[in-house]
C-alpha distance (Angstrom), angle and dihedral (degrees) to the residues before:
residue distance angle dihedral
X1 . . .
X2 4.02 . .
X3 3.82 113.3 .
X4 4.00 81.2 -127.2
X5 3.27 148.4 50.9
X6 3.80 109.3 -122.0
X7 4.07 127.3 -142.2
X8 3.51 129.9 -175.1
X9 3.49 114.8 -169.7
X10 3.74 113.5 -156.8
X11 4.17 101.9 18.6
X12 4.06 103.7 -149.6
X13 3.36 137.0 117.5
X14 3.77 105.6 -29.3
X15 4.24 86.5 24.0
X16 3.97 83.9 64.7
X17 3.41 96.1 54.3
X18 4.22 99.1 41.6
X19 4.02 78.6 50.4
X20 3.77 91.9 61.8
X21 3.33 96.1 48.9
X22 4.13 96.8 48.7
X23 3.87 128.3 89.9
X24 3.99 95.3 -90.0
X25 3.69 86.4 -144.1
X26 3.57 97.4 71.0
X27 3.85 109.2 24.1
X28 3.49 123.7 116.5
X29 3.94 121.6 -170.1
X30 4.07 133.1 -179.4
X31 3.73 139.4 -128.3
X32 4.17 118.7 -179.8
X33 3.90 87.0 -146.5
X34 3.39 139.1 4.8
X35 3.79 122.1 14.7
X36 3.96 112.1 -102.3
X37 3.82 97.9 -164.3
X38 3.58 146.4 44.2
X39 4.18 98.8 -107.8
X40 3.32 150.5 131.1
X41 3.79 94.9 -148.1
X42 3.82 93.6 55.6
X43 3.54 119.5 117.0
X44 3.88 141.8 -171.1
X45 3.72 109.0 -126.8
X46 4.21 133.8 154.8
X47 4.11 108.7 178.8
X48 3.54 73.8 -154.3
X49 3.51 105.8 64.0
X50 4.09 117.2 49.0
X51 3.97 93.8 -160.2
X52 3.89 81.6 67.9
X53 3.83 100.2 58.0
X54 3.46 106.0 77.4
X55 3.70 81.4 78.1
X56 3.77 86.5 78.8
X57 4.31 90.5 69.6
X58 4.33 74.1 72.2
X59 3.67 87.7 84.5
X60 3.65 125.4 91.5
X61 3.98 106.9 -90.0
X62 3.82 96.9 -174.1
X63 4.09 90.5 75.4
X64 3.92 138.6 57.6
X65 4.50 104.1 -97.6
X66 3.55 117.9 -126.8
X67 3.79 100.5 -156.0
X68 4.06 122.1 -158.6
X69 3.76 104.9 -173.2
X70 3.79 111.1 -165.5
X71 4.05 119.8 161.0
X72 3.49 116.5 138.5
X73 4.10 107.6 -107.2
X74 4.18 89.5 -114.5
X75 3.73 86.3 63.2
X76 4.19 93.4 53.8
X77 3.66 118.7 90.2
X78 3.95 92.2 -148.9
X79 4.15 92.3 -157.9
X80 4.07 86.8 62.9
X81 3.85 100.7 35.8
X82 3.78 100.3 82.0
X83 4.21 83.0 52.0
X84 3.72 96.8 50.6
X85 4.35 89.5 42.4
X86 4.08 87.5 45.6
X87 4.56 87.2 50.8
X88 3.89 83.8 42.0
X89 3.69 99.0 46.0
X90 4.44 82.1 55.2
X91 4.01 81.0 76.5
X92 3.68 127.7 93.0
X93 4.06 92.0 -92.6
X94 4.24 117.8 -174.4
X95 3.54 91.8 153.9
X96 3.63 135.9 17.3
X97 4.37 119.2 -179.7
X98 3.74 117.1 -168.2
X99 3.35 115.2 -168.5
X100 3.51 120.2 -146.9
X101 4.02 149.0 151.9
X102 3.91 139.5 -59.1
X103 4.22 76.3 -146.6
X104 3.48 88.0 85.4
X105 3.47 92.9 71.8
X106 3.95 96.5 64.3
X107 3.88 130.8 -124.4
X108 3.77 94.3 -86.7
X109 3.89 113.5 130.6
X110 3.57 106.1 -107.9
X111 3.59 147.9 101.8
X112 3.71 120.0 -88.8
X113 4.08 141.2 177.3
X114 3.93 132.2 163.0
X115 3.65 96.7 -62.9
X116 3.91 91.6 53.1
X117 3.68 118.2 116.9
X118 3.51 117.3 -113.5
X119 4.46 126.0 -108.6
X120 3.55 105.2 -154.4
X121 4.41 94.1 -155.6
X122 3.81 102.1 144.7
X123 3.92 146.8 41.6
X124 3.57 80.7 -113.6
X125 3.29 101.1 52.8
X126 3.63 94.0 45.0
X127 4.07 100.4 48.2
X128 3.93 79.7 50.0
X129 3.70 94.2 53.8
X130 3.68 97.5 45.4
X131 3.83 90.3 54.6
X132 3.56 80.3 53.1
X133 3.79 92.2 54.1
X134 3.57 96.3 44.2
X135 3.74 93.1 56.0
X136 3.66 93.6 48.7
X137 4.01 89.6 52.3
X138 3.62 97.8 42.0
X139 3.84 105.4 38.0
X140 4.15 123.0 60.3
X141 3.70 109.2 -140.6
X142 3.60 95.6 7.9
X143 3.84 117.6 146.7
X144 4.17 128.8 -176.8
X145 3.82 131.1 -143.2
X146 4.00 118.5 -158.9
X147 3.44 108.6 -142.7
X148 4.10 120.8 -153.8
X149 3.97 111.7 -134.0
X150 3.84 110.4 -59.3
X151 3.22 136.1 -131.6
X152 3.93 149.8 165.5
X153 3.68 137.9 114.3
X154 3.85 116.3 11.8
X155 4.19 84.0 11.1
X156 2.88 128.3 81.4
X157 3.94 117.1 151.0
X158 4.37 109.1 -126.6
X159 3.87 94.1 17.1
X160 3.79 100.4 110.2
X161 4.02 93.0 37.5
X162 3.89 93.1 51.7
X163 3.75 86.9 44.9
X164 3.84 94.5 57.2
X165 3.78 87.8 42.5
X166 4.05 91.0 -121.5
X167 4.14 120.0 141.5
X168 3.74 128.4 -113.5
X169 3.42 118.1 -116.4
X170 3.74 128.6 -146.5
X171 4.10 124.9 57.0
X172 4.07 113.6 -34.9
X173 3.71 86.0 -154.3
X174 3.56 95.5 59.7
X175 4.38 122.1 104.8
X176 3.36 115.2 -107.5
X177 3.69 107.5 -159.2
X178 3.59 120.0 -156.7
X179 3.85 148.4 -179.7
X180 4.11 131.3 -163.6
X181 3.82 105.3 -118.3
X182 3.80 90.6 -122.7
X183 3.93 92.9 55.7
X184 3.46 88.8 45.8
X185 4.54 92.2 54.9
X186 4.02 82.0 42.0
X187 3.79 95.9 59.3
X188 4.16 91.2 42.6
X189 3.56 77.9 65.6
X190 3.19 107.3 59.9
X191 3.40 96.9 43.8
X192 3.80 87.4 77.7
X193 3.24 89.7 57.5
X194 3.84 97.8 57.7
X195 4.06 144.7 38.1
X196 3.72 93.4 -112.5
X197 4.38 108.3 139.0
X198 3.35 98.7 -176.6
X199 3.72 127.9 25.3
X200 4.19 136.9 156.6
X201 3.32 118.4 -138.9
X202 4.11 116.5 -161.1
X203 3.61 128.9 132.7
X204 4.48 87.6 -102.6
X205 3.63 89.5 -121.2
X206 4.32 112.5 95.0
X207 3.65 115.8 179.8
X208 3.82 131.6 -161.8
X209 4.06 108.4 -93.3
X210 4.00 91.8 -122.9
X211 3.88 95.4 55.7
X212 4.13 90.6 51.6
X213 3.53 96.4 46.0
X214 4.24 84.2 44.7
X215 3.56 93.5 55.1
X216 3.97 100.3 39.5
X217 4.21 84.6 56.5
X218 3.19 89.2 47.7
X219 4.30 101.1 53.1
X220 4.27 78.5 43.5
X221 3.60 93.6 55.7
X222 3.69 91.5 -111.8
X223 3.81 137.8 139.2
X224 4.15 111.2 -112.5
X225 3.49 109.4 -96.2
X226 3.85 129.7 -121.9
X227 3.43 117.9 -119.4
X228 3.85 113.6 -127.9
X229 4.27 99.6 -167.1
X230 3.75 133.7 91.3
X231 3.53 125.9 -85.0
X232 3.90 95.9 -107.7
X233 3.81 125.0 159.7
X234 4.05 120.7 -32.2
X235 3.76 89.3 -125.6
X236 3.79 134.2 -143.3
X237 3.98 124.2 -45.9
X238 3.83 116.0 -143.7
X239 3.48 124.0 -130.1
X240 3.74 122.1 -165.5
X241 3.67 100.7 -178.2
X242 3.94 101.2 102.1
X243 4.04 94.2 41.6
X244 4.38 78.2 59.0
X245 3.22 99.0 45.8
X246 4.00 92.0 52.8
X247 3.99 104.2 34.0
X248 3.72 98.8 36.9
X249 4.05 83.0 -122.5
X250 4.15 122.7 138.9
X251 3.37 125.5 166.8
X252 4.08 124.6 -109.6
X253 3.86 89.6 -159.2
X254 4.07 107.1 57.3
X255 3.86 100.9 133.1
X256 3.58 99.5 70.0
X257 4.00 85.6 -178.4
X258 3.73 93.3 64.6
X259 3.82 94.8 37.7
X260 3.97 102.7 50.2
X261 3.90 87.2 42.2
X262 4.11 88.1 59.1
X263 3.76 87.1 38.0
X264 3.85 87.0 59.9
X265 3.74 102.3 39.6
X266 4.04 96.2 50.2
């Protein structure tokens, strides 16, 4: 039996995998609505909406909570989150996981990991960081891993536009930095394991935006597409080498090549 009792807040793509890889004795997981799945530790919960939180007394009180919050930012209402975190932080808390954006880094060209100082250069980017701050005020122990754009099985970023033969905007020089959906469940867990705050989790490897959407055509059958946006900034590169070296963590899934080809064949 786990030593906690597991929450993920905000059960999607990347809360479906962490699920599968959790004790299923002690894992709870959200929906805002309607349930999604036949279980007992399903519950009905909208950060939004305080009427709803009660729901959270569903969860096992007799064990420390591991806590994996996960809602995209366009589904916070940022007046309410600090008074949902302050009625979660009331719980027996050992570990609480945000999960948040590479974005917050900025769009400059350079080379960044989870020591790197953060360039506030977008709405985006600054909704995402002030989630971020908000956690870190309202939450004791809590720590935050920016993820780099996921993918995996029934995702796979560019697959639907080369399909319907339509062009990518935006820079085709640009990185794209990306991590395999099950690498990115794998790393969540080890950060309850460890003290790490702030960690980024991609699979170390960026690639120019032109040379992904080449090869993706190319496993469909396709002809490359031609990109159709400005040349703006090159963008960040993600490095994963510190968040290794102190959570133990290292991704299965680093050739994104070799992994979005089987994706696409299976």
């Amino acid at each position: 039996m786990s030593k906690y009792s597991h929450l993920i807040i905000g059960c999607g793509y990347l809360g479906k995998s962490l699920l599968s890889k959790l004790p299923t004795d002690a894992c709870w997981f959200t929906n805002r609505r309607h349930p999604q799945h036949n279980s007992e530790y399903q519950i009905i919960l909208d950060v939004n909406n305080s009427e709803t939180w009660t729901a959270l007394d569903t969860v096992d009180p007799t064990r420390k909570w591991a806590v994996y919050f996960m809602l995209p930012p366009s589904q916070i209402d940022i007046e309410q989150f600090p008074v949902f975190l302050k009625r979660l932080s009331n719980y027996p808390l050992e570990k609480a996981i945000l999960v948040s954006s590479t974005v917050v880094y900025g769009q400059q060209e350079r080379e960044v990991d989870g020591d790197s100082e953060v360039l506030i250069d977008s709405d985006r980017a600054e909704r995402q960081y002030q989630i971020e701050q908000c956690w870190f005020e309202t939450i004791s122990g809590s720590c935050i891993v920016r993820m780099a754009g996921l993918y995996g099985p029934g995702r796979i970023i560019g697959r639907k536009l080369i399909l319907e033969n339509r062009s990518p905007g935006g820079n085709p020089e640009a990185w794209l930095n990306l991590i395999h959906i099950n690498d990115a469940a794998s790393l969540l867990c080890c950060m309850v394991e460890n003290s790490a705050t702030i960690e980024l989790g991609c699979d170390g490897h960026p690639i120019k935006r032109r040379d992904y959407y080449k090869h993706i055509a190319s496993v469909l059958g396709k002809p490359a597409p031609v990109f159709d946006g400005d040349n703006d900034a090159n963008g960040r590169r993600c490095n994963n080498k510190v968040t290794m070296e102190r959570t133990g963590w290292s991704p299965e899934y680093e050739d994104v090549y070799l992994s979005t080809t089987q994706l696409l064949r299976d």
